[in-house]
N, C-alpha and C positions, 0 to 999 in steps of 0.2 A: 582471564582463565589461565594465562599464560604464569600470572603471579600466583595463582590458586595453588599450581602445579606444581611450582620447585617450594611453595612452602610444604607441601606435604611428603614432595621428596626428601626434603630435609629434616621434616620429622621422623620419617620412615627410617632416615640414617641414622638419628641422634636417638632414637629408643633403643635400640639393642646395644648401644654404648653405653647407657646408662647402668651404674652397677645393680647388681640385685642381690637383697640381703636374703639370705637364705634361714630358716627359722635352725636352729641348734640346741640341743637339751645341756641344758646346765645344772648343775646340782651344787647347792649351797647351804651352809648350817647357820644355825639360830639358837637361841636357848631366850627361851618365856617365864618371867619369873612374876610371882603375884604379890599383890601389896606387903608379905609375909615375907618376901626375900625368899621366897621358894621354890623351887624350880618345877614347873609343870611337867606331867607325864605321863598325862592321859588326852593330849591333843590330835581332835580328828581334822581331816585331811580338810574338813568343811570350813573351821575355823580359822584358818592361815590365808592371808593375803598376800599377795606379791605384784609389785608394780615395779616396772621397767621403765624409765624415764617416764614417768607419770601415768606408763599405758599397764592397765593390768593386767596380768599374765595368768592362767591356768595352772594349778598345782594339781600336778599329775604323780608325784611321787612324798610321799612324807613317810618318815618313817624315827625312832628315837634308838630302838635298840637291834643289835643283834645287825647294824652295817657295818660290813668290813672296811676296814679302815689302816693307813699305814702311816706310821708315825719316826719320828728322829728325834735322839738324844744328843743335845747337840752343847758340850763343855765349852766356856772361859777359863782358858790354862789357868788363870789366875786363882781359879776355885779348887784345883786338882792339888794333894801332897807334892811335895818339892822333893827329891830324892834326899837321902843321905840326913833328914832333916824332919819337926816333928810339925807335924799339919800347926799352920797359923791358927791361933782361937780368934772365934769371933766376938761380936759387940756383946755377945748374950751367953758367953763360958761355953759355948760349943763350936768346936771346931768349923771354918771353912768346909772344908772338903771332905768330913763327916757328916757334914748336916746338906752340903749338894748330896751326896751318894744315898742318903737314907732316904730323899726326895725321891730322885728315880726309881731305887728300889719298890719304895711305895705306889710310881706309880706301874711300874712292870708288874707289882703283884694285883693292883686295883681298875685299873682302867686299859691297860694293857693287851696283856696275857697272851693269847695265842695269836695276834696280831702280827703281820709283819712289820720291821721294823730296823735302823741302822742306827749307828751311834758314832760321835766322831767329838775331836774338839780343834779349836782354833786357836791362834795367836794372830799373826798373818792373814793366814789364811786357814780358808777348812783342810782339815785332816781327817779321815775318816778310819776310824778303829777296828769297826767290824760293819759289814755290807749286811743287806737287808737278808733277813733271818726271821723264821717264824719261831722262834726260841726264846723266849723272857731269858732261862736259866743262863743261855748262851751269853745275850748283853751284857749279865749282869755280874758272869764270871768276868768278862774284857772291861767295866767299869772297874770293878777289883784291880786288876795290873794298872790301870792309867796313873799315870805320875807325869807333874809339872817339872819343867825345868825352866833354868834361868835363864831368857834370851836376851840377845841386843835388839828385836823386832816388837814393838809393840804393838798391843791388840788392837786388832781393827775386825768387829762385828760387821762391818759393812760388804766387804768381800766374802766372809762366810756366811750371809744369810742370802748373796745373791746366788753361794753356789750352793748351797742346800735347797733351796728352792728349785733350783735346777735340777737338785736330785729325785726332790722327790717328784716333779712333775714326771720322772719317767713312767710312772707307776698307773695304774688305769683305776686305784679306788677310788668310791665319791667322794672320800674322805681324804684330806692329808694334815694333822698334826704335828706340830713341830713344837717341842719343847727348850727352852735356851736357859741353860743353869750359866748363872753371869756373878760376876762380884757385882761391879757399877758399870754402867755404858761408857767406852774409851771417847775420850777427846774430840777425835781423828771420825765417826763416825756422826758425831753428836751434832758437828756440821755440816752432816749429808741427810738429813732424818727427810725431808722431802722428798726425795729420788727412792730412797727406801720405802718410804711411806706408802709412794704409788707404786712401787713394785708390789710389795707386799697384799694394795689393797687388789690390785690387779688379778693376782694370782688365789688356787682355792685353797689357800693355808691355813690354819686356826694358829696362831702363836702364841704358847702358854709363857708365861716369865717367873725363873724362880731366881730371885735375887738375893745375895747375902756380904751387901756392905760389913767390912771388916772394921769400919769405923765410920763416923759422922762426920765426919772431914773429909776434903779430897783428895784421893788415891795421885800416883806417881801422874797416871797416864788415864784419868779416871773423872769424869763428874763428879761433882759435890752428891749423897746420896739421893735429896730432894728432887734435885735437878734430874737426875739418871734415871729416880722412878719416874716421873712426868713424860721424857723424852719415850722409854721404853712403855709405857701404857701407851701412850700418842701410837707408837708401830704396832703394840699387840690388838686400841680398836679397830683398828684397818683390819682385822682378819677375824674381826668378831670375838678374839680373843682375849688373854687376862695376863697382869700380874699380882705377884704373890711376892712382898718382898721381905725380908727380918728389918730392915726400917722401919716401918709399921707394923709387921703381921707376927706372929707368933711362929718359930720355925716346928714346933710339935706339932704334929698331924697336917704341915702344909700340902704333901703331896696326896695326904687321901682327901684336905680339899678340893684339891686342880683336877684330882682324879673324879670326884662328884661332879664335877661343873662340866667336864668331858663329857663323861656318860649322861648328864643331862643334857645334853646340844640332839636338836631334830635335823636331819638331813633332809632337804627339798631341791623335788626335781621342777623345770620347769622349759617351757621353750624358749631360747631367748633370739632376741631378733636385733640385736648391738651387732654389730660389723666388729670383725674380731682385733682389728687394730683400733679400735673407740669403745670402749666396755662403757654399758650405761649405766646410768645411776640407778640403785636398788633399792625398794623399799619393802619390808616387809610387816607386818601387822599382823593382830590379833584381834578375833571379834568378839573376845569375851572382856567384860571390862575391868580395867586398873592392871590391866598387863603391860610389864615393859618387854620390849624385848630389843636383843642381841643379836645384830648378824653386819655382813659386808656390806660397804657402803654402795660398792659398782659391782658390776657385773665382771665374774672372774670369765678373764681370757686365756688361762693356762688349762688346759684338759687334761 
């Protein structure tokens, strides 16, 4: 009886030590496209699946349009005019930094709009141009002034998307998009894509990518183009998101592309029961058939 005793004392001690996960609402995006490459836009709340490390969760929120959402315009000096000097042409007779600015433009008037919203660019590090603003017009006059200059600091993506991220998590939408106009992905980053990777999948970002290699070759401080697109997809699936690069793509009507592919993504809420320092693996589905879909791979820990 004696042994009965202090085992159950000791159980009595080691339960309330034990942690307890408490259930927390999380809200994550997707985009469902059909054998058609087409992006769904009529999906009810019945058809969406969600599983939490393999355990299924309740969708308690769906929704495709009309959530507020906060986004950042986030420049590679590399892309901006050079003062005193006439914007670099690109691989395809349009300028660098003509063909980034007519992207955001496009997407401030298409996906945008009265959104809140900041813009900034980097080398180094982030710089940020104009603080979050519900004004398209506003951005789009401070893209107008922005100009490159020449540094001795070479770009390093990897400090500014830890601290853009950090920006916008201040923000309390379900939404956060971040946008990256980039020549090629720097060197210096392209050996940390892991640590990024799980930042990025961690967090609830969407990262769109508009790339505009200036050549087919490798830049000073730069990946080969091939290489830069692959490394920068690899960071934008972690966040559900895309790129769009003039390596490939067509730079006419890119941003009222990325601007369709936004507006198509469904926002889902759900409870999630991952302990905030171990995000679980996410899986999301569709019960209608020959749907693919698009969303984060874990559970985002950044609110």
């Amino acid at each position: 009886m004696a042994v009965i005793g202090l085992l159950l004392a000791s159980l009595l001690w080691w339960l309330p030590h034990q942690p307890i996960t408490q259930a927390r609402p999380v809200f994550v995006t997707a985009s469902f496209v059909d054998k058609n490459h087409l992006y769904l836009e009529n999906l009810s709340r019945e058809e969406v699946r969600v599983f939490e490390n393999g355990q299924p969760r309740q969708v308690e929120y769906l929704a495709s349009k009309d959530v507020p959402f906060v986004y950042g315009l986030l420049f590679d000096r590399e892309v901006l005019p050079q003062p005193f000097e006439e914007p670099a042409g690109g691989a395809y007779g349009v300028s660098t930094a003509t063909a980034a600015s007519n992207v955001a433009y496009q997407l401030l008037d298409q996906a945008f709009g009265q959104q809140a919203g900041w813009m900034g660019f980097y080398d180094a590090e982030l710089q940020v141009a104009i603080d979050f603003v519900q004004d398209a017009g506003r951005i789009k006059d401070a893209i107008q002034m922005l100009r490159g200059r020449r540094t001795l600091e070479e770009p390093y993506l990897y400090t500014a998307l830890f601290a853009a991220a950090k920006k916008m998590s201040q923000r309390n939408e379900k939404r956060r998009v971040l946008v990256l106009l980039v020549e090629v992905l720097d060197t210096k980053t392209g050996e940390k894509l892991k640590p990024l990777k799980n930042m990025l999948a961690a967090s609830n970002l969407e990262l769109f990518v508009a790339s505009f290699p200036r050549s087919r070759i490798i830049s000073d401080h730069g990946l080969p183009p091939a290489q830069s697109d692959a490394s920068l997809r690899d960071l934008a699936g972690a966040t559900a998101g895309a790129v769009y690069s003039s390596f490939q793509d067509s730079i006419e009507g890119m941003g009222r592309r990325i601007s369709y592919q936004i507006n198509s993504f469904y926002t889902i809420g759900f409870q999630s029961e991952s302990e905030m320092g171990a995000p679980g693996k996410l899986r999301i589905e569709c019960t209608r058939p020959n749907i693919k879909v698009t969303s984060h791979p874990v559970v985002p820990i950044l609110q």
